[in-house]
Each structure stands twice: as structure tokens, then as C-alpha cells.
TORPA-469913 format. One record per residue (C-alpha): residue number from 1; z, y, x; residue in three letters. Coordinates in Angstrom, 2 decimals. Example, Ala and Ser with C-alpha at 12.3 -4.5 7.8 and 13.67 -1.06 7.14 Angstrom:
<atoms>
{resi:1, up:7.80, north:-4.50, east:12.30, resn:Ala}
{resi:2, up:7.14, north:-1.06, east:13.67, resn:Ser}
</atoms>
This chain:
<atoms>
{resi:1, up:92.40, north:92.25, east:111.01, resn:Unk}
{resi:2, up:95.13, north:94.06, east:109.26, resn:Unk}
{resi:3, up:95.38, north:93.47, east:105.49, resn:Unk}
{resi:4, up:96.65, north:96.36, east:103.07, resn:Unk}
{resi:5, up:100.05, north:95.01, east:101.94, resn:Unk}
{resi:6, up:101.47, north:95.71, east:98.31, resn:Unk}
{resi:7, up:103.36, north:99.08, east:100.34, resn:Unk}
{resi:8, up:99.99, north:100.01, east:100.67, resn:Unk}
{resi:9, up:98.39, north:99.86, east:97.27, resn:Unk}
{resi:10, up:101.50, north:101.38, east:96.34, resn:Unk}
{resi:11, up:101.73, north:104.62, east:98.57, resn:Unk}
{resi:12, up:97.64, north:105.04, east:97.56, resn:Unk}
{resi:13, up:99.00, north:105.58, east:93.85, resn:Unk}
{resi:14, up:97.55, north:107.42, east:91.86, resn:Unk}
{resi:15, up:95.76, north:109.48, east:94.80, resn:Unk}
{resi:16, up:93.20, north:106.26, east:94.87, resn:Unk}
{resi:17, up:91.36, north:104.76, east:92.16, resn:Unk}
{resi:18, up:91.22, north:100.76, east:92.88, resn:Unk}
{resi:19, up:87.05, north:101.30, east:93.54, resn:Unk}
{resi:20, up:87.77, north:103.82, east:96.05, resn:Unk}
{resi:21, up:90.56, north:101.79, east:97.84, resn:Unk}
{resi:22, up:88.11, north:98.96, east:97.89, resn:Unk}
{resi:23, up:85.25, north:101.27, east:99.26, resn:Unk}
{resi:24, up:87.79, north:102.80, east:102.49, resn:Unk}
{resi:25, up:89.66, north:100.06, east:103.21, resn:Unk}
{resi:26, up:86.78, north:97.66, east:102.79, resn:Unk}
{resi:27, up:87.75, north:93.44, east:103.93, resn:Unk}
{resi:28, up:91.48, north:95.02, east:104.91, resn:Unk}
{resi:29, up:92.11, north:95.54, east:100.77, resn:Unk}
{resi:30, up:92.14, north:93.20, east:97.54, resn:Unk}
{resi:31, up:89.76, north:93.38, east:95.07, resn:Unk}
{resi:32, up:88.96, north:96.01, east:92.85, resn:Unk}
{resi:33, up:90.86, north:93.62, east:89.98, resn:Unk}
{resi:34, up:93.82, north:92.41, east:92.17, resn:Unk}
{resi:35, up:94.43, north:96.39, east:93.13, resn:Unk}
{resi:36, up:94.43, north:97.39, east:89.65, resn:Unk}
{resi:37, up:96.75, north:94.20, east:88.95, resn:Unk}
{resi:38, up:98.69, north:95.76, east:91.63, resn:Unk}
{resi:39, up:98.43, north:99.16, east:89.46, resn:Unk}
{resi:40, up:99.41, north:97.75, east:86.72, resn:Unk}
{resi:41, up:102.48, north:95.77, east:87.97, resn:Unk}
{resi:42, up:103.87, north:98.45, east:89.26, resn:Unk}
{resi:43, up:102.89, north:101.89, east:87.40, resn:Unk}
{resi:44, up:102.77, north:102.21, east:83.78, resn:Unk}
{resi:45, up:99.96, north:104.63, east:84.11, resn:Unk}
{resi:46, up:96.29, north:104.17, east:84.83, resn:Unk}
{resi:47, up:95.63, north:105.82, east:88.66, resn:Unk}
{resi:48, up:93.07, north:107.87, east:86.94, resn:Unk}
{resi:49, up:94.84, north:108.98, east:83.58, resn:Unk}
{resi:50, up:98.13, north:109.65, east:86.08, resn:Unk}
{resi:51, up:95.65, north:112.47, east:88.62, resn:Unk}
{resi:52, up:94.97, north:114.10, east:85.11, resn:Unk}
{resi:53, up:98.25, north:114.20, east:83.67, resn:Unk}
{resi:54, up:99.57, north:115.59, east:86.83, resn:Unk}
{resi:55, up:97.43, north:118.09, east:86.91, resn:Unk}
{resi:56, up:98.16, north:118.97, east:83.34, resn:Unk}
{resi:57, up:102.02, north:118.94, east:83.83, resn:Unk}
{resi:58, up:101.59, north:121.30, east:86.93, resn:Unk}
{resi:59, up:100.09, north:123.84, east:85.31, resn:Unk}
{resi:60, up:102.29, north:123.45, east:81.91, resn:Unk}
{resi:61, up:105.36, north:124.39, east:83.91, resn:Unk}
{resi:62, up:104.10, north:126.77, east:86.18, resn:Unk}
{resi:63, up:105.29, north:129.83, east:86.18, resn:Unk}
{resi:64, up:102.15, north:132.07, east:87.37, resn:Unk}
{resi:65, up:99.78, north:134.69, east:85.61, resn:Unk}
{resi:66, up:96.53, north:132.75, east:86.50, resn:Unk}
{resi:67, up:94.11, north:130.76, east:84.07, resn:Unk}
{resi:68, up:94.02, north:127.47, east:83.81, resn:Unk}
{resi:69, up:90.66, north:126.75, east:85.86, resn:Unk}
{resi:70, up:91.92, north:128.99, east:89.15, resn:Unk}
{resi:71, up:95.01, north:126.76, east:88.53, resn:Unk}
{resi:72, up:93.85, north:123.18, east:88.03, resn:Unk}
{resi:73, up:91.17, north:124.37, east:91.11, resn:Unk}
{resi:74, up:94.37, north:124.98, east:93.24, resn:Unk}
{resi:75, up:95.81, north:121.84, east:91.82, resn:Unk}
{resi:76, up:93.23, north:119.98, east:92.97, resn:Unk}
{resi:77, up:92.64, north:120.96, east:96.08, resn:Unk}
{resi:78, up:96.46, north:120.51, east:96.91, resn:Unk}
{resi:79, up:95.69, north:116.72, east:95.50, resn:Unk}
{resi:80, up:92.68, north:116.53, east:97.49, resn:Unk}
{resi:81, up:94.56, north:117.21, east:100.77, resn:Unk}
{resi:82, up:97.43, north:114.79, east:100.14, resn:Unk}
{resi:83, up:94.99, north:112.31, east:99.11, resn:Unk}
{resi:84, up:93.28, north:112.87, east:102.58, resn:Unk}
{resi:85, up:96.91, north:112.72, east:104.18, resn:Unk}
{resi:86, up:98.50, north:109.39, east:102.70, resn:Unk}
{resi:87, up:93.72, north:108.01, east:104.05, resn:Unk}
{resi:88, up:94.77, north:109.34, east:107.93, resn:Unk}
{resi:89, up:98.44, north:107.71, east:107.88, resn:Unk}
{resi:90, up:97.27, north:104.65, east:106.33, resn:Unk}
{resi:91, up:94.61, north:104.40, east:108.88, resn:Unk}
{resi:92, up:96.53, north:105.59, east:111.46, resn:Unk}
{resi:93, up:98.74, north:102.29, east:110.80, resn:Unk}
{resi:94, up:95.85, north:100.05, east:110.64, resn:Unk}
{resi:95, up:94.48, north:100.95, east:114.30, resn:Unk}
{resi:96, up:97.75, north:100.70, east:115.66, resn:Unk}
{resi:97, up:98.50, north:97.17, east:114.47, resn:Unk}
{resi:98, up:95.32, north:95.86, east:115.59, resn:Unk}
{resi:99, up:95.20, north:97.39, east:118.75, resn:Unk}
{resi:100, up:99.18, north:95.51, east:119.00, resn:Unk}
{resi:101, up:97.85, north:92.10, east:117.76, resn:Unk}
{resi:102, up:94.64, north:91.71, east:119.67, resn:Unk}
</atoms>
């Protein structure tokens, strides 16, 4: 069974809290405490204080004529699909090595 490798934890950032890696990726991932080590080690930023700051900072330089709310919406759903991108590659990996090494 493949394990999620620091790479891993890393490309997740900050799209994953460490609960939420720990609830997809199940026995392939650390603990919920090792992947926020991870985290830690290598972002100054909590995952979840980094999703709201970007969101912030998108909408501070934006250029547009739309409120905050439609904005941060559109925002998020942009997140949201990335998020569901960086899941499907990471997965994507996963079956392939174990189909390889079995």
C-alpha cells in the first residue's frame, strides 16, 4: 500500500486541512499530528488561516466592480475545484503505484 510521502502533504497545502487528509487518504497518510508537523515544518501558516487569507488577498487586489460575497463565492469555488484537482492527481498516483507493485 502506497504511503503519502512528505511531496504529498506538501502539494495538499493549504487546499487540505491535516483532518481531512487523514479522512481521504485514510492508512496511506500520517496522523492528524505528524501532518500538521509536516505543516508546520514547512509553511509558516496554519492550512486553515492560509485558505482565508487567500481568499482575502484575492479579492483586496482585484480589480472588479462586484461585492465582496459574489467575490469570495467565486473565490471559493475556484479553491474548491483545485482542491478537487490536486484529490484526483493524488489518487490518480496512488492506483497507479499499486497496481505497479502488486
Amino acid at each position: 500500500m502506497y504511503r503519502l510521502q512528505d511531496k504529498d502533504y506538501k502539494n495538499l497545502y493549504p487546499y487540505f486541512l491535516p483532518r481531512q487528509v487523514k479522512q481521504e487518504f485514510g492508512d496511506r497518510a500520517l496522523s492528524e499530528r505528524s501532518i500538521s508537523t509536516i505543516y508546520k515544518k514547512n509553511f509558516k501558516t496554519p492550512a486553515s488561516q492560509k485558505m482565508a487569507s487567500m481568499i482575502k488577498e484575492t479579492y483586496t487586489i482585484a480589480d472588479i466592480e462586484s461585492n465582496e460575497v459574489d467575490w469570495n463565492n467565486t473565490v471559493a469555488e475556484a479553491i474548491n475545484n483545485t482542491r478537487n484537482r490536486k484529490k484526483q492527481e493524488l489518487w490518480t498516483k496512488i492506483d497507479l503505484i499499486e497496481e505497479l507493485t502488486d
